[in-house]
C-alpha positions in Angstrom: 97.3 103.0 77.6 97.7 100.7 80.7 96.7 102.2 84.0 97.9 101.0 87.4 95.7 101.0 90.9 97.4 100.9 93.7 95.2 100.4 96.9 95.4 103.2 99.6 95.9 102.0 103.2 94.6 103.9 106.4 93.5 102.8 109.5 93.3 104.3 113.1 93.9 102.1 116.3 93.6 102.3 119.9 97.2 102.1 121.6 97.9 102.0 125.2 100.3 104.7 125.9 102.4 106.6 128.0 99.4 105.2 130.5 96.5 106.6 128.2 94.9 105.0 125.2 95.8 107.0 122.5 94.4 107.0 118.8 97.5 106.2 116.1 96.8 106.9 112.7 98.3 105.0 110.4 98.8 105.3 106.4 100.8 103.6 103.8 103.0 105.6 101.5 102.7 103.9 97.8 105.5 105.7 96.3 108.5 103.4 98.6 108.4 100.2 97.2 109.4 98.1 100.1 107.0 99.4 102.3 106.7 102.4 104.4 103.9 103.4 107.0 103.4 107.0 108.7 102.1 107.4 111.6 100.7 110.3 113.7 99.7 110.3 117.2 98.3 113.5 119.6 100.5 113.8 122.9 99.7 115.3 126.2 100.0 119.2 124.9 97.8 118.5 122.3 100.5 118.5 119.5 101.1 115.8 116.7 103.6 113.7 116.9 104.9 112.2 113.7 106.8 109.6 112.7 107.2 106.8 110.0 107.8 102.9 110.2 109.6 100.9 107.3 109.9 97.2 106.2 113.7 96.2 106.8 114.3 92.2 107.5 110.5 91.4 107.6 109.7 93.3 110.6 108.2 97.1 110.9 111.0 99.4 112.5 111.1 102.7 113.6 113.1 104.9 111.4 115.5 106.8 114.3 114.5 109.8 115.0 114.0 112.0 118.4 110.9 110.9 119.4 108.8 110.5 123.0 109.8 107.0 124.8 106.2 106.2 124.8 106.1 105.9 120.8 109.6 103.9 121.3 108.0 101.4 123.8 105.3 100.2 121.3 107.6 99.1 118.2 106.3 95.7 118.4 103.1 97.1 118.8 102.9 98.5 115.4 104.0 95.6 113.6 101.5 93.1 114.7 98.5 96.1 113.9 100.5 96.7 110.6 100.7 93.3 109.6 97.5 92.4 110.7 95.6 95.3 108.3 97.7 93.9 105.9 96.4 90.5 105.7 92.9 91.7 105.9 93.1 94.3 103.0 
């Protein structure tokens, strides 16, 4: 009988904003192949904001969704911390 491992990812990193640092947490979903990332993030109510990132042409998009233009704003943002976890795991 063979078993497979697959390595769970999570981090948590400081993001400036909305014009606050705000804590994301981030955390790999193993089941999607290509790659696929949720993230939630506390707003100014005190509510969770969710939302997931996925691997399409190399780079860590947004999938489109109604979500705060301060989570919009900081696409690029997530990529580079995404990437950069990554490489180090």
């Amino acid at each position: 009988m063979q078993f497979k491992f697959t390595k769970n990812i999570q981090f948590t990193k400081l993001i400036k904003a909305n014009g606050r640092l705000k804590e994301f947490n981030f955390r790999k979903l193993n089941d999607n192949k290509e790659g696929m990332f949720t993230v939630d993030v506390v707003d100014e109510r005190d509510s969770r904001v969710f939302f997931n990132l996925q691997k399409t042409d190399n780079n860590w998009k947004l999938i489109k969704q109604p979500l705060p233009q301060w989570v919009l704003e900081n696409e690029s943002i997530y990529h580079e911390l995404i990437e950069e976890e990554l490489k180090n795991s």
